[in-house]
Each structure stands twice: as C-alpha cells, then as structure tokens.
N, CA and C atoms of all chains as a GROMACS GRO file, in nm:
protein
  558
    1UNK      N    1   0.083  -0.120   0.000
    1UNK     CA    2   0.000   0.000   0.000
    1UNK      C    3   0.087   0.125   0.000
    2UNK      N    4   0.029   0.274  -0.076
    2UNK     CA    5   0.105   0.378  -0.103
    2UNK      C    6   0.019   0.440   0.037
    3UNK      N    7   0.152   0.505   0.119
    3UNK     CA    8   0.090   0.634   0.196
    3UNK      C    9   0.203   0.765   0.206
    4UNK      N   10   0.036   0.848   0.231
    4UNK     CA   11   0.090   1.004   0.245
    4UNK      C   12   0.064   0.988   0.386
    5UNK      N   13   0.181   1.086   0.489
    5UNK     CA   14   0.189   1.155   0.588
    5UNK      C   15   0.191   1.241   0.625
    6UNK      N   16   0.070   1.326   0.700
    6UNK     CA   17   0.132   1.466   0.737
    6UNK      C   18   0.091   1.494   0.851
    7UNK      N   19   0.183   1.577   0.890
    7UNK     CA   20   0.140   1.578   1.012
    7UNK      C   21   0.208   1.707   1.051
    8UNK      N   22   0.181   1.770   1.179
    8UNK     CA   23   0.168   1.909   1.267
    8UNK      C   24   0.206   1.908   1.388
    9UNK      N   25   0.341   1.906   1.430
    9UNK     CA   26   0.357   1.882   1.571
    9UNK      C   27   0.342   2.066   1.637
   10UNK      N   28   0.326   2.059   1.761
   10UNK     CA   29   0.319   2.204   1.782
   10UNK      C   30   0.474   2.236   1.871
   11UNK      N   31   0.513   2.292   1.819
   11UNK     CA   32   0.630   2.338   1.883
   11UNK      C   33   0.651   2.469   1.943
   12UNK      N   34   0.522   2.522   1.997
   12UNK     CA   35   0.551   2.634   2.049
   12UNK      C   36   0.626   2.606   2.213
   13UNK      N   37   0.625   2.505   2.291
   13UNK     CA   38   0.703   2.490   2.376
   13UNK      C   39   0.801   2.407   2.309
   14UNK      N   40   0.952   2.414   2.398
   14UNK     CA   41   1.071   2.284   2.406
   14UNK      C   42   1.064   2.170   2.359
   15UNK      N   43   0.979   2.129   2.396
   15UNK     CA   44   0.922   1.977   2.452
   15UNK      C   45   0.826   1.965   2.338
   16UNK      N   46   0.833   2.016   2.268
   16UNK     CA   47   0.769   1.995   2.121
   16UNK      C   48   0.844   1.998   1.976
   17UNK      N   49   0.951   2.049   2.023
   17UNK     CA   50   1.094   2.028   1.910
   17UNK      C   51   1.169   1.908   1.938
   18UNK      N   52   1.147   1.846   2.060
   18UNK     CA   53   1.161   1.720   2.066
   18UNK      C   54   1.113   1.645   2.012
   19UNK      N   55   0.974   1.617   2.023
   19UNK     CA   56   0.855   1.529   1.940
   19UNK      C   57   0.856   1.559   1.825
   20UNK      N   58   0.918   1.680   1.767
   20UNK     CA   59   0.893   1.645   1.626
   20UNK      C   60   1.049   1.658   1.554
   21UNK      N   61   1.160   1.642   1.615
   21UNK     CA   62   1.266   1.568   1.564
   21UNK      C   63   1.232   1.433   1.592
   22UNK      N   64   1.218   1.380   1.677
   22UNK     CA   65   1.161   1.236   1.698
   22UNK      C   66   1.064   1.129   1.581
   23UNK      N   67   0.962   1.232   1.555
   23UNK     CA   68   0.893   1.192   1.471
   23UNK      C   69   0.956   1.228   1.323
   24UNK      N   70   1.017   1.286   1.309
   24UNK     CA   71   1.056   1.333   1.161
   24UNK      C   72   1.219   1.184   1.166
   25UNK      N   73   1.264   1.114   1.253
   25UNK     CA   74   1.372   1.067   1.274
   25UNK      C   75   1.271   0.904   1.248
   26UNK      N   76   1.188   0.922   1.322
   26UNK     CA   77   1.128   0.783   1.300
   26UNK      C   78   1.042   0.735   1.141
   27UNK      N   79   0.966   0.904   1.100
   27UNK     CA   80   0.919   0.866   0.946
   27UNK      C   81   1.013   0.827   0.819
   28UNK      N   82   1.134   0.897   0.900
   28UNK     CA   83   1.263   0.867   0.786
   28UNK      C   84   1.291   0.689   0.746
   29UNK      N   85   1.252   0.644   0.874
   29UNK     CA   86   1.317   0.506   0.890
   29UNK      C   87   1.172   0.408   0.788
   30UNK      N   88   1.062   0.485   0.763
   30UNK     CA   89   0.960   0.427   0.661
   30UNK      C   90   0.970   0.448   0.504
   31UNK      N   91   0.978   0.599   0.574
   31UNK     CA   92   0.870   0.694   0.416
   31UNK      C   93   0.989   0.782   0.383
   32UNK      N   94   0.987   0.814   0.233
   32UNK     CA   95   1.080   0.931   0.179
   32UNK      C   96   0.990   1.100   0.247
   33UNK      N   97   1.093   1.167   0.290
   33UNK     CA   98   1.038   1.275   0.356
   33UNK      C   99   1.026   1.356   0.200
   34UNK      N  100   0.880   1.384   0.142
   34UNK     CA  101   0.868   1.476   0.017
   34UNK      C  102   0.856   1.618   0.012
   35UNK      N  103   0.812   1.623   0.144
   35UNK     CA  104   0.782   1.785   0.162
   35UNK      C  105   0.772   1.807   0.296
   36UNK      N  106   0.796   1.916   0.358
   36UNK     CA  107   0.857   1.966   0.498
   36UNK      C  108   0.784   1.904   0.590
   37UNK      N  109   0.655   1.884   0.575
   37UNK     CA  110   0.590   1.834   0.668
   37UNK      C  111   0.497   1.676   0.589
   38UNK      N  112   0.531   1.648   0.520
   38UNK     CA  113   0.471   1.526   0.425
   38UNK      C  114   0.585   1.403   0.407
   39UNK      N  115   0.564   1.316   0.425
   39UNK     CA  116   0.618   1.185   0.407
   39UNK      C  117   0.557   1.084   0.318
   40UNK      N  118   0.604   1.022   0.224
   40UNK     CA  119   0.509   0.965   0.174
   40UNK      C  120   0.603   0.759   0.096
   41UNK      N  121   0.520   0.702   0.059
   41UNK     CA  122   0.605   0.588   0.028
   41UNK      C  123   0.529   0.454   0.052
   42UNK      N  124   0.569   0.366   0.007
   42UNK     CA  125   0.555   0.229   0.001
   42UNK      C  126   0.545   0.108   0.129
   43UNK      N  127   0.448   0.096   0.203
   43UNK     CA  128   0.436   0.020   0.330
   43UNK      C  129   0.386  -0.123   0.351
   44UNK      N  130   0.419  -0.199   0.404
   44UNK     CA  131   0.332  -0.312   0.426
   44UNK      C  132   0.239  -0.311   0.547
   45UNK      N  133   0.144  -0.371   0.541
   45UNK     CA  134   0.047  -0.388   0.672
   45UNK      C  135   0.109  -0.367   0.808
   46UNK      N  136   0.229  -0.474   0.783
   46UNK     CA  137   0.254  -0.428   0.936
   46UNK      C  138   0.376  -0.342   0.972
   47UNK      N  139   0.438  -0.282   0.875
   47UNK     CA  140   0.486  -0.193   0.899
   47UNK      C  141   0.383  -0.055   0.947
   48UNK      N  142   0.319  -0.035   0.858
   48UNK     CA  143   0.198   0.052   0.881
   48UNK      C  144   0.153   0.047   0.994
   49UNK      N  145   0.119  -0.055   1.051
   49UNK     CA  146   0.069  -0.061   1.223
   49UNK      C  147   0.181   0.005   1.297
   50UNK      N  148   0.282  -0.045   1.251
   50UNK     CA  149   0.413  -0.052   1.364
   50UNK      C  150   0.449   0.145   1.350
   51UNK      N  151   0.443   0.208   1.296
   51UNK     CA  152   0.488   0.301   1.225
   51UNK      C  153   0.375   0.428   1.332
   52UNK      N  154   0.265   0.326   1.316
   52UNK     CA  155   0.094   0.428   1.349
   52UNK      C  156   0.133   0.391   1.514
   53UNK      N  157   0.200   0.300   1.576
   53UNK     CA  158   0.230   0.240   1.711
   53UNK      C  159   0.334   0.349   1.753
   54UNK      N  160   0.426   0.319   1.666
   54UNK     CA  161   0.568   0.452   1.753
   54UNK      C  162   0.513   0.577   1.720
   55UNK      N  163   0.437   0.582   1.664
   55UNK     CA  164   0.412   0.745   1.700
   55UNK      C  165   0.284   0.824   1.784
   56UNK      N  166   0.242   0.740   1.826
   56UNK     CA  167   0.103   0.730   1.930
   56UNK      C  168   0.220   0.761   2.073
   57UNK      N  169   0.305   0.654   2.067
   57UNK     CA  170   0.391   0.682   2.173
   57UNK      C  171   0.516   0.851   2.220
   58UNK      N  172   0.494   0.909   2.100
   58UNK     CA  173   0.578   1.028   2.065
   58UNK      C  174   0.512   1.175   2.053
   59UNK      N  175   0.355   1.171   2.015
   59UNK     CA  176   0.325   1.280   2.003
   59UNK      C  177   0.209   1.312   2.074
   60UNK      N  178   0.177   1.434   2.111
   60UNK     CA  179   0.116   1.499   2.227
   60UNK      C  180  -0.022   1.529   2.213
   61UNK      N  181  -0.140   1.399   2.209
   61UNK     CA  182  -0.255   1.417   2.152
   61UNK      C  183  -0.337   1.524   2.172
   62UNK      N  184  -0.298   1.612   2.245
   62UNK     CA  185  -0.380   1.772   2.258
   62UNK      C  186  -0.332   1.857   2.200
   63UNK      N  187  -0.189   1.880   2.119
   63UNK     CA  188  -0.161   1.952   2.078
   63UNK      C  189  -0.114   1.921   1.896
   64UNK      N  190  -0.095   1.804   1.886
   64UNK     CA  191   0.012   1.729   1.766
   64UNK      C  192  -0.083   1.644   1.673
   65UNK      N  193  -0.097   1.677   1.502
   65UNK     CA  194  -0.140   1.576   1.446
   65UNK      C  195  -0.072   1.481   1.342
   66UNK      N  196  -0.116   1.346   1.356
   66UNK     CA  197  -0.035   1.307   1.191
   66UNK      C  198  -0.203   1.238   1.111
   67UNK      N  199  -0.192   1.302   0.972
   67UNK     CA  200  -0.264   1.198   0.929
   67UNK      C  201  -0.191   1.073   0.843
   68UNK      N  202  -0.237   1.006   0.826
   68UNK     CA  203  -0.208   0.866   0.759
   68UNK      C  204  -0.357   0.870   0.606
   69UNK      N  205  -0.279   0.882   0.466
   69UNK     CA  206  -0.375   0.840   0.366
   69UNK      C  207  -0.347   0.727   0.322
   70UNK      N  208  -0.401   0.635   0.294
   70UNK     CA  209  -0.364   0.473   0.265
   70UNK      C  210  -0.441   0.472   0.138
   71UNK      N  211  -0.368   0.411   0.022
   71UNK     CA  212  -0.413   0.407  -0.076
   71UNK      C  213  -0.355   0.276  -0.110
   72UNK      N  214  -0.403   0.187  -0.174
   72UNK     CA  215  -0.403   0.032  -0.205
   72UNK      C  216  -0.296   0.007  -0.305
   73UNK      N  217  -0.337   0.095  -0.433
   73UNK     CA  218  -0.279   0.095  -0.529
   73UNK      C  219  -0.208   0.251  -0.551
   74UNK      N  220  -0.016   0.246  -0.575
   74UNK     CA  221  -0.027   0.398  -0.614
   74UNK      C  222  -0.043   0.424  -0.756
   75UNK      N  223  -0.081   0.393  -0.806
   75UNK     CA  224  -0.104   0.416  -0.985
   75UNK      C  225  -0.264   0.493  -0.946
   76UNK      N  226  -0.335   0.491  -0.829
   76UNK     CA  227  -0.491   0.571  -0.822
   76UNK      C  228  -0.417   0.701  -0.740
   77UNK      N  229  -0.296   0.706  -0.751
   77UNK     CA  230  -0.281   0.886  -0.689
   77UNK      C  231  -0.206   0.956  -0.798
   78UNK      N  232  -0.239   1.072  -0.826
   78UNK     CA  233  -0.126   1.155  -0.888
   78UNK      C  234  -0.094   1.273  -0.804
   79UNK      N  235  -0.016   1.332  -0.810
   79UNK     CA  236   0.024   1.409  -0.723
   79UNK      C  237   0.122   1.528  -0.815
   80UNK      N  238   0.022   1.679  -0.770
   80UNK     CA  239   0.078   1.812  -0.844
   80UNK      C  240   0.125   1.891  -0.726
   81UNK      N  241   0.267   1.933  -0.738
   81UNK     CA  242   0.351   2.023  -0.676
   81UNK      C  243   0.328   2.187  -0.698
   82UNK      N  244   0.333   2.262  -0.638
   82UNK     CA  245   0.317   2.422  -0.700
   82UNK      C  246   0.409   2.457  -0.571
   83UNK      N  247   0.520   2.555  -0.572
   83UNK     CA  248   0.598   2.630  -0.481
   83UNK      C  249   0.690   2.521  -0.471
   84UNK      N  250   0.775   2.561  -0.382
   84UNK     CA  251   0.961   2.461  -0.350
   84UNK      C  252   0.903   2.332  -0.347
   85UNK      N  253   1.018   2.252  -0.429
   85UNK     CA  254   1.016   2.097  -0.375
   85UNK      C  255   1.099   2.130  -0.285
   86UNK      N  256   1.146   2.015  -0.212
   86UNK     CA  257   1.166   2.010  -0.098
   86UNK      C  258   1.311   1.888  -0.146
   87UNK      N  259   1.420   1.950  -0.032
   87UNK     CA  260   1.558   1.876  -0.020
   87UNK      C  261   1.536   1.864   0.142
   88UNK      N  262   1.562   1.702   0.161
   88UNK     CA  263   1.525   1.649   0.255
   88UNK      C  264   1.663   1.645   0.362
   89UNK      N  265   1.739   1.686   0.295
   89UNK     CA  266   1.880   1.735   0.374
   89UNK      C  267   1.922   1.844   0.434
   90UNK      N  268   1.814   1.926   0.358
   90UNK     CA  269   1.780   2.054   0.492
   90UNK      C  270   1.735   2.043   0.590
   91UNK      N  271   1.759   2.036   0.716
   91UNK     CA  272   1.689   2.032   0.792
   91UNK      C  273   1.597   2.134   0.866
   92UNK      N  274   1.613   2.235   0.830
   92UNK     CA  275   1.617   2.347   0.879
   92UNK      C  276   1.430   2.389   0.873
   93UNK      N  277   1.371   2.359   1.017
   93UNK     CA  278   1.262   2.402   1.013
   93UNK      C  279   1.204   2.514   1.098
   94UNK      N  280  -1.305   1.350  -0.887
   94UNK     CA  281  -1.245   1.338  -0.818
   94UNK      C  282  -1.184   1.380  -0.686
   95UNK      N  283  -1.125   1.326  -0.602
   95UNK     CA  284  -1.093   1.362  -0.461
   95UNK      C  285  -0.978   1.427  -0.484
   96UNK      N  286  -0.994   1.569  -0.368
   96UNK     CA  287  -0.856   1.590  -0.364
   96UNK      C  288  -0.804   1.612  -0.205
   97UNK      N  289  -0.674   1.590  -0.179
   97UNK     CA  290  -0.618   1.610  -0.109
   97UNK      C  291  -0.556   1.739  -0.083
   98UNK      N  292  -0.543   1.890  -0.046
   98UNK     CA  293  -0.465   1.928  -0.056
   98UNK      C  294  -0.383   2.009   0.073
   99UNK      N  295  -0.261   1.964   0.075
   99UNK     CA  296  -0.173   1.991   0.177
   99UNK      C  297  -0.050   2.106   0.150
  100UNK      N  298  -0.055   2.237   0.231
  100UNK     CA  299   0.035   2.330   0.198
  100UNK      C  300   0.091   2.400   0.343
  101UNK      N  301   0.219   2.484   0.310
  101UNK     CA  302   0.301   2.497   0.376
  101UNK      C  303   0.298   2.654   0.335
  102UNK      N  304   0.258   2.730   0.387
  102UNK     CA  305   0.288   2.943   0.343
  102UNK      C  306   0.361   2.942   0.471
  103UNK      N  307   0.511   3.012   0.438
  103UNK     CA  308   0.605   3.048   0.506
  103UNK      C  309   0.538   3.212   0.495
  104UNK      N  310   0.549   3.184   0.688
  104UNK     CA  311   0.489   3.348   0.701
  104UNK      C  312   0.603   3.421   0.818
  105UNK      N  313   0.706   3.379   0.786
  105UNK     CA  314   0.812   3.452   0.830
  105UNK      C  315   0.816   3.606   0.850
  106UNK      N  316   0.754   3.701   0.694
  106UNK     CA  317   0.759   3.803   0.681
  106UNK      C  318   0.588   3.823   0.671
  107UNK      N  319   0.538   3.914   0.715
  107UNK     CA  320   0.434   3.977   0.769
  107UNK      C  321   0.323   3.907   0.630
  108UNK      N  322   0.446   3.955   0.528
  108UNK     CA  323   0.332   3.930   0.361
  108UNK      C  324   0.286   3.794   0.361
  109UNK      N  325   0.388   3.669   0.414
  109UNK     CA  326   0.352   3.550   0.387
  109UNK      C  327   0.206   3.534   0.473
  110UNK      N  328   0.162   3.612   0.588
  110UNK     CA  329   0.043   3.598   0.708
  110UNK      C  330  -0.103   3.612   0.559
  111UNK      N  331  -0.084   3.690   0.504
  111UNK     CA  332  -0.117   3.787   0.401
  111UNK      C  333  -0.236   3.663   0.283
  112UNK      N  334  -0.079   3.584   0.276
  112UNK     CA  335  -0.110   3.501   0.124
  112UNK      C  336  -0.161   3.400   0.198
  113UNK      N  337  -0.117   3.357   0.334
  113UNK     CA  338  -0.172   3.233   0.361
  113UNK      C  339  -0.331   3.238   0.417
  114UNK      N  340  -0.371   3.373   0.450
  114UNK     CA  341  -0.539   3.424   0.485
  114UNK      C  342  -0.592   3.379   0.327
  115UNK      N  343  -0.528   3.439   0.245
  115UNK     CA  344  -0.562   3.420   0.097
  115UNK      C  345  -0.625   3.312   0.022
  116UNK      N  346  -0.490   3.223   0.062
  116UNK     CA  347  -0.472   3.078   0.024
  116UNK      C  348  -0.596   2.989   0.106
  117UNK      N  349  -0.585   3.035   0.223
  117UNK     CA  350  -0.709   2.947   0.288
  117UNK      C  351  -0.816   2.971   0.254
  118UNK      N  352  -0.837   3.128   0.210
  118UNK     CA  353  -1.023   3.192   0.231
  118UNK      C  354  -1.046   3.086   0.039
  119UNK      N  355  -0.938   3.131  -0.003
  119UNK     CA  356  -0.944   3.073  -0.166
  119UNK      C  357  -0.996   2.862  -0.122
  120UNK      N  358  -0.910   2.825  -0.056
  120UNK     CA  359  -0.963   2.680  -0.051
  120UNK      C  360  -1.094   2.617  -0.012
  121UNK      N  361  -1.116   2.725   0.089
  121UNK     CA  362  -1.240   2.715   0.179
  121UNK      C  363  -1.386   2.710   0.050
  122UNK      N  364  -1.316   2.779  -0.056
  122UNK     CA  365  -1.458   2.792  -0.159
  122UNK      C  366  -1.414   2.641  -0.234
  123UNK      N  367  -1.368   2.574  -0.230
  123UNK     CA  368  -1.357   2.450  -0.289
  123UNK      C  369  -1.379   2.332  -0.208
  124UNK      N  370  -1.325   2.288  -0.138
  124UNK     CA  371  -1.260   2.201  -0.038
  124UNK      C  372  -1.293   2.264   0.108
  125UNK      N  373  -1.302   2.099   0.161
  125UNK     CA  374  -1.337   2.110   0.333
  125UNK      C  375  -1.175   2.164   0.422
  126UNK      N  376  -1.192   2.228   0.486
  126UNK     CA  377  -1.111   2.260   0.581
  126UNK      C  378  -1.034   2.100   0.716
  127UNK      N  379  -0.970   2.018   0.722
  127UNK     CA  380  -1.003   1.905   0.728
  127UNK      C  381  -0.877   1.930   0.879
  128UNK      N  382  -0.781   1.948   0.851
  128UNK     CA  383  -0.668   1.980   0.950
  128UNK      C  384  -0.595   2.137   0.916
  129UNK      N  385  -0.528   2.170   1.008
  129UNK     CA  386  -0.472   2.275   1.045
  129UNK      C  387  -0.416   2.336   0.851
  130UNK      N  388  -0.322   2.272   0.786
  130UNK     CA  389  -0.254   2.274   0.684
  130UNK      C  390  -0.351   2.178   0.582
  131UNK      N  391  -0.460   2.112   0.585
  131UNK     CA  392  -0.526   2.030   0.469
  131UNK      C  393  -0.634   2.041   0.437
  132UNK      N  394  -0.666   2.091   0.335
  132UNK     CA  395  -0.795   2.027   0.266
  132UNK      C  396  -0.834   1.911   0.169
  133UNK      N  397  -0.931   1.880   0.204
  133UNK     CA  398  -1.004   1.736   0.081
  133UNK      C  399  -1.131   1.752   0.068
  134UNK      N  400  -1.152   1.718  -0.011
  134UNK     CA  401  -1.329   1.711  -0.117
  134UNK      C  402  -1.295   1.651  -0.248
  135UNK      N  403  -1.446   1.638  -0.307
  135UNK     CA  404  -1.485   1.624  -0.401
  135UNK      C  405  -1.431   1.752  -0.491
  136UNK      N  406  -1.407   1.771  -0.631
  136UNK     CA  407  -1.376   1.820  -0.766
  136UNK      C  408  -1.402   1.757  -0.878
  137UNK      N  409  -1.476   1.876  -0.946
  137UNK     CA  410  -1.443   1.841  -1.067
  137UNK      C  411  -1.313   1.897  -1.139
  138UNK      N  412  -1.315   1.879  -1.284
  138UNK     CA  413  -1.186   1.867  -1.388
  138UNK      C  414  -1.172   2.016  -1.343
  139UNK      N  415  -1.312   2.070  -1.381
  139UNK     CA  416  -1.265   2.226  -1.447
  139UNK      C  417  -1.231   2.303  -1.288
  140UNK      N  418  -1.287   2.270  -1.184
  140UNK     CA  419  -1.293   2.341  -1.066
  140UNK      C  420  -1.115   2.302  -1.026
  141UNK      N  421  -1.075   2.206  -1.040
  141UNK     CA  422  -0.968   2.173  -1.002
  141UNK      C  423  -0.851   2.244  -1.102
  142UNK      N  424  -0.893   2.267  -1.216
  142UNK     CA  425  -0.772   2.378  -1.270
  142UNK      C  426  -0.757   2.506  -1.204
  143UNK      N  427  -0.886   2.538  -1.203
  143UNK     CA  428  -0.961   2.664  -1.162
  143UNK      C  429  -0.855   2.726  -1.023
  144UNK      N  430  -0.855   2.625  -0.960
  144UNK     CA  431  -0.848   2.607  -0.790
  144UNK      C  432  -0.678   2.642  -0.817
  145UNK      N  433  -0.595   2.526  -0.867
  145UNK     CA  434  -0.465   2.572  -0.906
  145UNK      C  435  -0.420   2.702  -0.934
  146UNK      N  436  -0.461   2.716  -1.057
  146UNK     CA  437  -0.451   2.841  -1.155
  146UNK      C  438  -0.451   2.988  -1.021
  147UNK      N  439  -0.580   2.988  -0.961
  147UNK     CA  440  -0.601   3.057  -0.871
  147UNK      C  441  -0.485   3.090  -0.747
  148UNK      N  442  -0.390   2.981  -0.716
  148UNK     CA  443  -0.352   2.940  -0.619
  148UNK      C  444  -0.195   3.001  -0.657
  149UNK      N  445  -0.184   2.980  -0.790
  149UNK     CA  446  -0.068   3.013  -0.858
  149UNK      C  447  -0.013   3.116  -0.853
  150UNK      N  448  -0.110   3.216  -0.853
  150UNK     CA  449  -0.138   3.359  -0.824
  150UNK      C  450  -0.125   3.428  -0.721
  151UNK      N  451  -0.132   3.334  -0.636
  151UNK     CA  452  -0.093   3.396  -0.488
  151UNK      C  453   0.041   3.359  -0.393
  152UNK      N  454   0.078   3.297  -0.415
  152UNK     CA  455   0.170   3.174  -0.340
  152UNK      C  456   0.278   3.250  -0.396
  153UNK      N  457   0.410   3.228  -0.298
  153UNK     CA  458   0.554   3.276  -0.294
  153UNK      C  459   0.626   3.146  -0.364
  154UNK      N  460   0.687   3.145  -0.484
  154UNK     CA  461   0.716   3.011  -0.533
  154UNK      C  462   0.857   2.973  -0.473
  155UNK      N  463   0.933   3.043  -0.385
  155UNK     CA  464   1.057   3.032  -0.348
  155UNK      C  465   1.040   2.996  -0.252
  156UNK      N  466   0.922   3.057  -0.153
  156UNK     CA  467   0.915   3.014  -0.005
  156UNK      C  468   0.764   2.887   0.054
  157UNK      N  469   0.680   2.897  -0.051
  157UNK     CA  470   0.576   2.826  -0.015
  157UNK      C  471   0.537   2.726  -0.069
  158UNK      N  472   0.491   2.611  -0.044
  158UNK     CA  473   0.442   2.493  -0.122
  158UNK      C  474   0.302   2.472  -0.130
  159UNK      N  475   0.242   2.410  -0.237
  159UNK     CA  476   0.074   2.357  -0.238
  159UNK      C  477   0.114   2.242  -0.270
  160UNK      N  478   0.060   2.115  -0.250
  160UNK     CA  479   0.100   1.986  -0.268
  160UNK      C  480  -0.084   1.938  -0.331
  161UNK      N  481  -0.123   1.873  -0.443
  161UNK     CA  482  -0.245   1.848  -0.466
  161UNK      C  483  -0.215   1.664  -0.449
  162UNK      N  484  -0.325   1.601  -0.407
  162UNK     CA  485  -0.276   1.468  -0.430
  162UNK      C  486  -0.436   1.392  -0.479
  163UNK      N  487  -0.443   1.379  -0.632
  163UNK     CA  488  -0.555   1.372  -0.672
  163UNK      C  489  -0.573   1.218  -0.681
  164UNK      N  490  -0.704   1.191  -0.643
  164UNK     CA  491  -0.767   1.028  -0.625
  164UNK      C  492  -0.867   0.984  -0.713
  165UNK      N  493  -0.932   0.932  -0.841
  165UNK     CA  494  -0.969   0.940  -0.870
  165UNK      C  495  -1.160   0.907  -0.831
  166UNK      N  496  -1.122   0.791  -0.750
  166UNK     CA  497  -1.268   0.737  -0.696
  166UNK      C  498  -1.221   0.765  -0.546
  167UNK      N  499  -1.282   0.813  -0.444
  167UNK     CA  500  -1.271   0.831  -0.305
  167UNK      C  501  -1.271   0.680  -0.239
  168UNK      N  502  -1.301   0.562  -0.332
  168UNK     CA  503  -1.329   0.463  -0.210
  168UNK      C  504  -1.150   0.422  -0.225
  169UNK      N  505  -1.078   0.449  -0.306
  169UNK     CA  506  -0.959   0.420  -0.305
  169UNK      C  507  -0.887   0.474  -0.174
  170UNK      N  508  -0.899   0.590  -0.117
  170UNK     CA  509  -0.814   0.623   0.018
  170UNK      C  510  -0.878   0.585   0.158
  171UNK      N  511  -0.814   0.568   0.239
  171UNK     CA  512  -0.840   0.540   0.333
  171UNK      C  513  -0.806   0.670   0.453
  172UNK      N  514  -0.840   0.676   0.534
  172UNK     CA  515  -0.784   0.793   0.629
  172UNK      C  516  -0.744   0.715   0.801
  173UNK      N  517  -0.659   0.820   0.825
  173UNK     CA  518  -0.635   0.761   0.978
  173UNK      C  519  -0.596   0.896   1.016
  174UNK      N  520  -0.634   0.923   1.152
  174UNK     CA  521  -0.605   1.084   1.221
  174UNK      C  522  -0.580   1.037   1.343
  175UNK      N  523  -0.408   1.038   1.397
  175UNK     CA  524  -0.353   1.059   1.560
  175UNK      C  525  -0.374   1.190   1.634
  176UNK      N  526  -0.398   1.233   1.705
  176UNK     CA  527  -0.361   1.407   1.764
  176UNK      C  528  -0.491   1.430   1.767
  177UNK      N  529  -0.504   1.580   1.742
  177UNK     CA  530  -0.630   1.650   1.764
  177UNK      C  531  -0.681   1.622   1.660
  178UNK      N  532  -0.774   1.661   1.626
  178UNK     CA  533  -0.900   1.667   1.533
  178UNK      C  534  -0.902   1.775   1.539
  179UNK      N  535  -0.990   1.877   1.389
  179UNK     CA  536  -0.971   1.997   1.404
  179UNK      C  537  -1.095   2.056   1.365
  180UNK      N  538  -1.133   2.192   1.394
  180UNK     CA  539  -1.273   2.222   1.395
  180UNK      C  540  -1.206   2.401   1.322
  181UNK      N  541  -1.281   2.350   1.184
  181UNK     CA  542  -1.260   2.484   1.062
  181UNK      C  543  -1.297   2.607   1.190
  182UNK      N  544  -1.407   2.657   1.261
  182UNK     CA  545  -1.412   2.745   1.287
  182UNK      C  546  -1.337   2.826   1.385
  183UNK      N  547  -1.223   2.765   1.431
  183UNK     CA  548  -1.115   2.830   1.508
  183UNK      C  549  -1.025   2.873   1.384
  184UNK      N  550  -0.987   2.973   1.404
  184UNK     CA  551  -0.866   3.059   1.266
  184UNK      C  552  -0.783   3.089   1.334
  185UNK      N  553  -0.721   3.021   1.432
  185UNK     CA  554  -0.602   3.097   1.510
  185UNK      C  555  -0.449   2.980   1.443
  186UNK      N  556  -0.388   3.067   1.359
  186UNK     CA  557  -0.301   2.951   1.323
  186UNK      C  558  -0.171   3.023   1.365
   0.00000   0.00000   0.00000
C-alpha cells in the first residue's frame, strides 16, 4: 500500500521540538520525507501498524497531528507540486 | 475526483500571514477545511484547474508549497487521524 503523511507537531514549547525531531527521525526510517511536513512511500500492513504504534507513543494528543492516507494501489494517486520541492537534507525548520 | 490538498505558506515576513489568509479563504470555496494545513473534497476537472490556476497567483514560489494529491474514486483512500481533530471554525493559526 502507497501512503501520504502529514502531520503538525506544535512546537511552540521545548518539549515539542523534541517530538517532532523524533517523529521526523522515525518517518525517515519508513517513508521518503517529500515535503517539509509530508512523508510519503511504500508500506506493508505491518509496517503501517508498527509506524501508526511509535508514534502514538511520541506525540502529544492535545496539541500534535499526523494523518495517515492509505491508498491500495499507487497508480490511483497523482500528485501536483506548485511552490519549492523540498531537499530532505535541509533540515532546517 | 478527490482531492487532497496539503500546503506549507512560510509566514516569516508579515506578507507571507497575508497570502496564507488568501490561500485558505481561496480553498475554503472549494474544499473542506479538514486539519490545520489540509484540505479534501470532491472536484471536478474544471474546478480543479480553476483552484490551481487561482492558487498560482498567490503563493511565494521560493518560499511556499501547495501539494495536490488527486484520487480518482474516493473509495480508493483510506484515512487515519492521531492528535487533535480539528474544527474549521477556530482561525487561530
């Protein structure tokens, strides 16, 4: 299955630039990071669980979101860019 | 068709606050308000150029991104939401 990630950590406190180096350190280890806050890529079932598991454990459900789009097949997404692509070696957020 | 759309207005400088009121009041006439940074709905062909074209026009192409991620039949995606849930009528971003 193809998924998109995105997600919103809030970093207006400390303790929220934590959680979302954390989480941006753990999506790396799935999904190609495509855009600053978007991850996207090729998963199996249970990676997908495991993935939706470590990050339940990492982010701050009153303040932090990720969504998860699961799509079966990626040949049913296309996907149009407008403004910067994104170099995933910047880190700089 | 469904769209996804996920964007990033760098509002560093006062103007980006500007384009991204813009960018949202502009989506809001297309697409549901869904998370903080996303919208999705239903489109058609022509509304979905429309929506771009429009979008093109406003957006900083050096500093800001629109990401479209088009589906053709909606039963193809699936959704999953960790964190908050978000309610369009708060505008405090």
């Amino acid at each position: 299955m193809y998924i998109i990630l995105v997600y919103d950590i809030c970093t207006i406190e400390k303790e929220g630039q934590n959680r979302l180096n954390k989480v941006m350190k753990l999506c790396r280890q799935y999904l190609h990071h495509t855009q600053k806050s978007v991850f996207e890529g090729e998963l199996s079932e249970a990676k997908f669980i495991k993935l939706q598991n470590s990050i339940k454990n990492i982010i701050d459900f009153n303040n932090d979101y990720v969504i998860f789009y699961r799509i079966d097949n990626k040949n049913n997404v296309k996907k149009y860019n407008l403004g910067i692509s994104f170099d995933p070696t910047t880190n700089i957020f």
